[in-house]
C-alpha positions in Angstrom: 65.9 -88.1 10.7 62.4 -89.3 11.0 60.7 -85.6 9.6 56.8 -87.0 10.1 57.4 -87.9 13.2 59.6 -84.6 14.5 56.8 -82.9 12.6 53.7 -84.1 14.6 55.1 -83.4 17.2 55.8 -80.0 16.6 52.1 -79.9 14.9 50.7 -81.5 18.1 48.8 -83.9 16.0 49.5 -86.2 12.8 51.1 -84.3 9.8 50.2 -85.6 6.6 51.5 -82.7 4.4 54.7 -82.2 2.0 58.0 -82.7 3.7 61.1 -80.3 3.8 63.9 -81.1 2.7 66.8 -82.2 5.0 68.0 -79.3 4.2 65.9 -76.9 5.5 64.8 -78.9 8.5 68.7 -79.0 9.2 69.0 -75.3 9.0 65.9 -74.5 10.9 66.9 -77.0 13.8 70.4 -75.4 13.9 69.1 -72.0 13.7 66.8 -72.3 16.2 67.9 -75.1 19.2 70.8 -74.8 21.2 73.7 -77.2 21.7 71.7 -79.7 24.4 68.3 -79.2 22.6 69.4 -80.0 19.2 71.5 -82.7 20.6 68.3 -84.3 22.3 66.1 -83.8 19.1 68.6 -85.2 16.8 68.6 -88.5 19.1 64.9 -89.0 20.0 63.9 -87.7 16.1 66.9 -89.3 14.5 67.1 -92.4 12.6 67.4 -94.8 15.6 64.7 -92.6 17.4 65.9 -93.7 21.3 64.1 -93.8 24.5 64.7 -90.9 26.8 66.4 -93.6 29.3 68.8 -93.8 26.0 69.0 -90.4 25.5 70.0 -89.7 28.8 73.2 -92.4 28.9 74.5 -91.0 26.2 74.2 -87.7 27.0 76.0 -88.4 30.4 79.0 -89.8 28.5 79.6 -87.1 26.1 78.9 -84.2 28.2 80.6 -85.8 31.2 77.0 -84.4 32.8 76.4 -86.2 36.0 73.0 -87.0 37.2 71.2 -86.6 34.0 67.9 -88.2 34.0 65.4 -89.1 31.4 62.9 -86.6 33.1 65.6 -83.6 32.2 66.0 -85.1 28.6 61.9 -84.5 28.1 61.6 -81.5 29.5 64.9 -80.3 27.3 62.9 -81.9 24.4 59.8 -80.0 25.3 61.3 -76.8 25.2 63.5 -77.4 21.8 59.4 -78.4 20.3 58.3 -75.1 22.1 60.9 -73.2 20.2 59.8 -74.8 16.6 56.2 -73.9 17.5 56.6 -70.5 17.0 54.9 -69.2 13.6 58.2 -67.8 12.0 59.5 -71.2 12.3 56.3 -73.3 11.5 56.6 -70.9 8.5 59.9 -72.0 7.2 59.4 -75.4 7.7 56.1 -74.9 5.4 53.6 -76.0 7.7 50.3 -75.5 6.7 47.1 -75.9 9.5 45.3 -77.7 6.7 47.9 -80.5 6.9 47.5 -81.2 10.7 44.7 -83.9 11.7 
């Protein structure tokens, strides 16, 4: 998973702070995101890091979802960085303000 860049955009700006671990970031997704939003953050954040166009196609095959567009896969992705916002989760992810530019 590409952690800087799941992090700035959780930040809303460029993270240059320490990392957590896979781990934690793992736990804290799973703990926080529901099956569609952790599903879309794992595949736009994830080691490929795809498109929304891509996101969507392969959310239609696995869900069997018809009419899925890459519009719904942002705004699904919106509210799952909404979610890690919140302080309790910026928290345990050990986000610090000082480390946002």
């Amino acid at each position: 998973m590409n952690k800087g860049y799941l992090l700035s955009a959780i930040c809303g700006q460029y993270y240059t702070g320490v990392l957590p671990t896979d781990d934690k970031l793992k736990a804290v997704l799973e703990e926080t995101l529901k099956g569609s939003e952790l599903f879309v953050i794992e595949n736009r954040f994830g080691d490929k890091s795809m498109t929304l166009k891509e996101v969507a196609a392969i959310y239609r095959r696995t869900d069997g979802v018809i009419g899925v567009t890459p519009e719904r896969i942002r705004q699904i992705e919106s509210r799952a960085i909404r979610k890690l916002r919140f302080y309790s989760r910026t928290d345990q992810l050990g986000i610090l303000k000082s480390d946002v530019r």
